[in-house]
C-alpha positions as CSV (number, residue, x, y, z in Angstrom):
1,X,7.0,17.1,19.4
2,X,7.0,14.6,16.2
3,X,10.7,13.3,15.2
4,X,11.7,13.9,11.6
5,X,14.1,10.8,11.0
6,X,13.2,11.1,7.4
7,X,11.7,13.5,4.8
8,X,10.4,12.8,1.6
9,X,11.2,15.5,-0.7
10,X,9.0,16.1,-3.5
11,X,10.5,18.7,-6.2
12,X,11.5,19.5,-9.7
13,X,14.4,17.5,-11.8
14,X,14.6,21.1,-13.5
15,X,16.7,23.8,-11.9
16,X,14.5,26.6,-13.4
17,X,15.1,30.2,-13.2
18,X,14.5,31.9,-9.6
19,X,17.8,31.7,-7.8
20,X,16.3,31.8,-4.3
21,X,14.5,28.7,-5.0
22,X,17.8,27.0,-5.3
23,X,18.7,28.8,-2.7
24,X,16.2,27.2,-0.4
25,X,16.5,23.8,-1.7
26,X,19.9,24.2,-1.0
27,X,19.8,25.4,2.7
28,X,16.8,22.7,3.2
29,X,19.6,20.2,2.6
30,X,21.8,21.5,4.7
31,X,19.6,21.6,7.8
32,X,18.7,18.1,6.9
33,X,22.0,17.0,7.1
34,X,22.6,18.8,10.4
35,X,19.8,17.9,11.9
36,X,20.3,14.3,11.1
37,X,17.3,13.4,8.8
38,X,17.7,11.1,5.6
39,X,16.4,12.5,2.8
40,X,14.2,10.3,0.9
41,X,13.5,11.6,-2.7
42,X,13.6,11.0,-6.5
43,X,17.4,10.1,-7.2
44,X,18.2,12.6,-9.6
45,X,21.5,14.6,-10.0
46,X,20.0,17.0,-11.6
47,X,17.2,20.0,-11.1
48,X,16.0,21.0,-7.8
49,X,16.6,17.6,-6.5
50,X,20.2,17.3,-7.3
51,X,20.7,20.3,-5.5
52,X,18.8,19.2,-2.5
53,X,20.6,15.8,-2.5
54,X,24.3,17.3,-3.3
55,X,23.4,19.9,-0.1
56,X,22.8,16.7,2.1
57,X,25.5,15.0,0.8
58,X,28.4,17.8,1.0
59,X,27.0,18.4,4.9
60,X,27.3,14.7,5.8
61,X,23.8,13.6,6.2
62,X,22.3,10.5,4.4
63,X,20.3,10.2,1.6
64,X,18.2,7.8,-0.1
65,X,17.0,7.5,-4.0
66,X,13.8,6.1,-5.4
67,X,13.4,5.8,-9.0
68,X,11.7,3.8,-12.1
69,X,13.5,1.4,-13.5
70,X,12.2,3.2,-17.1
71,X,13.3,6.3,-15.9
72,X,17.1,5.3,-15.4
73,X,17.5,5.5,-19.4
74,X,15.7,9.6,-19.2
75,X,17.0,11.0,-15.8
76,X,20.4,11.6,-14.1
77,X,20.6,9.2,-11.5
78,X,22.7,10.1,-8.4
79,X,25.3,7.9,-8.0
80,X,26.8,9.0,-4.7
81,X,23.7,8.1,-3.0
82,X,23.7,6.0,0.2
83,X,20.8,4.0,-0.6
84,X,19.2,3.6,-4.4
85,X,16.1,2.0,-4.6
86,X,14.6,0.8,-7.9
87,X,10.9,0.2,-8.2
88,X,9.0,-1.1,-11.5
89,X,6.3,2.0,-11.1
90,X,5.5,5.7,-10.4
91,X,2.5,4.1,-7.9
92,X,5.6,1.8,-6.6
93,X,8.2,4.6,-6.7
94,X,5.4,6.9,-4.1
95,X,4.4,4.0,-1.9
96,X,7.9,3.2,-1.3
97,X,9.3,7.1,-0.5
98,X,6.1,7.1,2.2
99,X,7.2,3.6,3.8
100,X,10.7,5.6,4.1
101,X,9.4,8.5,5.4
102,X,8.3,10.4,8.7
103,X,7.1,13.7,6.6
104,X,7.2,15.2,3.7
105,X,7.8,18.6,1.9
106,X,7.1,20.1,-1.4
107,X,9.4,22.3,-2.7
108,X,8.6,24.0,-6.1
109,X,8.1,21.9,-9.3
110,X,6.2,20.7,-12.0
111,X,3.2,18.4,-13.0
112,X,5.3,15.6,-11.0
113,X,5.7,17.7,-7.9
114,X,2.3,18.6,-7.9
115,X,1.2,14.9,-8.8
116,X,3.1,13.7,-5.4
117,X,2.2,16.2,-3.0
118,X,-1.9,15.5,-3.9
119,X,-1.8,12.0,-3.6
120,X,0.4,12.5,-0.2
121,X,-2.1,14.7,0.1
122,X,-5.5,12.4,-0.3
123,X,-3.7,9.7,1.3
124,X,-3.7,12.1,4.2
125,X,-7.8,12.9,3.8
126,X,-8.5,9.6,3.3
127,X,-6.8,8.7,6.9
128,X,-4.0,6.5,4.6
129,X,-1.4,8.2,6.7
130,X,-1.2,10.7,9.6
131,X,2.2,12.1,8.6
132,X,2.8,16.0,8.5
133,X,2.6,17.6,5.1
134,X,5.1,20.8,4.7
135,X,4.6,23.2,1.3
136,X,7.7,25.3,1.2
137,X,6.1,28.6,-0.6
138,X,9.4,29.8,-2.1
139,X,9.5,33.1,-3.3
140,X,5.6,33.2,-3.3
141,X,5.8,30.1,-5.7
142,X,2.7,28.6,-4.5
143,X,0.8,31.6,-4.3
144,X,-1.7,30.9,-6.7
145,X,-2.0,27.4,-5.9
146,X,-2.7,28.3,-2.1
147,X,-5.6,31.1,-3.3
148,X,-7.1,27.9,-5.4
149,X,-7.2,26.0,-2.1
150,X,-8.9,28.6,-0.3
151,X,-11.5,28.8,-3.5
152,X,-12.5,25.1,-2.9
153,X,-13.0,26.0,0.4
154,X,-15.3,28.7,-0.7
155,X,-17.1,26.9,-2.9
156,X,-17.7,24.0,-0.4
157,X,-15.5,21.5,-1.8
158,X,-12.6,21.7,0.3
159,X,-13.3,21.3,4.3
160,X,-11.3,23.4,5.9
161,X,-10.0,20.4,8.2
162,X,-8.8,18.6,5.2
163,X,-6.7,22.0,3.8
164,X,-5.5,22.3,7.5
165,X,-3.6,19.1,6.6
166,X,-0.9,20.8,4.7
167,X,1.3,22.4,6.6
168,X,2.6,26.2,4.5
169,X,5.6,28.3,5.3
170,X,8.5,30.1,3.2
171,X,11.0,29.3,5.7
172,X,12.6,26.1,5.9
173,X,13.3,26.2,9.8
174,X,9.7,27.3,10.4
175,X,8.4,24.7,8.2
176,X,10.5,21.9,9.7
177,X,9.3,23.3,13.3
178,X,5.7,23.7,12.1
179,X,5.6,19.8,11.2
180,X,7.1,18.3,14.3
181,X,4.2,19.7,15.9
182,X,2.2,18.4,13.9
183,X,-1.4,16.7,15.6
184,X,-3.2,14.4,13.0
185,X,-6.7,14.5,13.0
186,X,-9.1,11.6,13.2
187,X,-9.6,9.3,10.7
188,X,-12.9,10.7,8.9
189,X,-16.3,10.0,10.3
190,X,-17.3,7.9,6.5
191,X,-14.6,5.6,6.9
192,X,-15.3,4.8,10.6
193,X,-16.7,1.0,10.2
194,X,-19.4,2.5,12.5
195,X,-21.0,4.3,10.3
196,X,-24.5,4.8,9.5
């Protein structure tokens, strides 16, 4: 079994409108915190990531903030965090949360959410990283995006081995269990330096 020291948490900095997705990002934080593993995510106070940091935080566990300097002036920063980090760029912001992290999950968002968890993502398919991948389908919020996935595969331009990757479940103790037995593939054939 794979130890989660540390999870990246990708999520909105809106709260939106379906209480039992704040429900879940609340309870993720609190298994977090009991479980001992640092949350590493975006540093905001507010949205879905405020409540997944202020879940950690009120259970004791530790958790760590990334953020844009440019984005200090627009978002909430947390200010009760144990660690902030600053980085100049979004690229910067992403490299440094997967230097930080043993895993990651996606809980529901927007564009940015959905911008993190592909490039973890492709990092992933391009052999980058062989770190699980969790998508917390909240309430059936992924739903359509998960039918999408399995139309790519259809269509031939999704491998199966490469959705296999992320790791789905609408329970956060399942999830958490799913990725600690996580087994990472190979690192494709057409990056091998063998390769004919």
């Amino acid at each position: 079994m794979k130890t989660l020291k540390s999870i990246a948490v990708f999520c909105g900095s809106s709260e939106g409108n379906d209480l039992k997705v704040i429900s879940d990002a609340e309870y993720l934080g609190k298994v977090m915190a009991k479980e001992d593993i640092v949350l590493v995510y975006g540093a905001a106070k507010i949205g879905i990531m405020g409540k997944v940091a202020e879940a950690v935080l009120e259970h004791n566990g530790k958790a760590i903030g990334v953020i844009p300097e440019f984005l200090k002036l627009k978002e909430v920063v947390h200010l009760g965090l144990h660690e902030l980090i600053t980085t100049e760029t979004m690229h910067e912001r992403k490299v440094k949360m997967h230097e930080l992290s043993d895993g990651f999950i996606a809980l529901p968002g927007g564009f940015g959410t959905f911008e993190e968890l592909f490039e973890i993502i492709t990092w992933a398919q391009l052999g980058l990283h062989q770190k699980p991948i969790g998508l917390l389908n909240s309430n059936g919020f992924y739903d359509d995006l998960i039918k999408m996935f399995e139309t790519m595969v259809a269509k031939g331009l999704l491998k199966i081995s490469n959705l296999d990757l992320l790791i789905v479940e609408d329970d956060v103790n399942r999830l958490l269990d799913k990725m600690r037995g996580f087994k990472p593939q190979d690192v494709p054939q057409w990056l091998k330096a063998d390769r004919t």
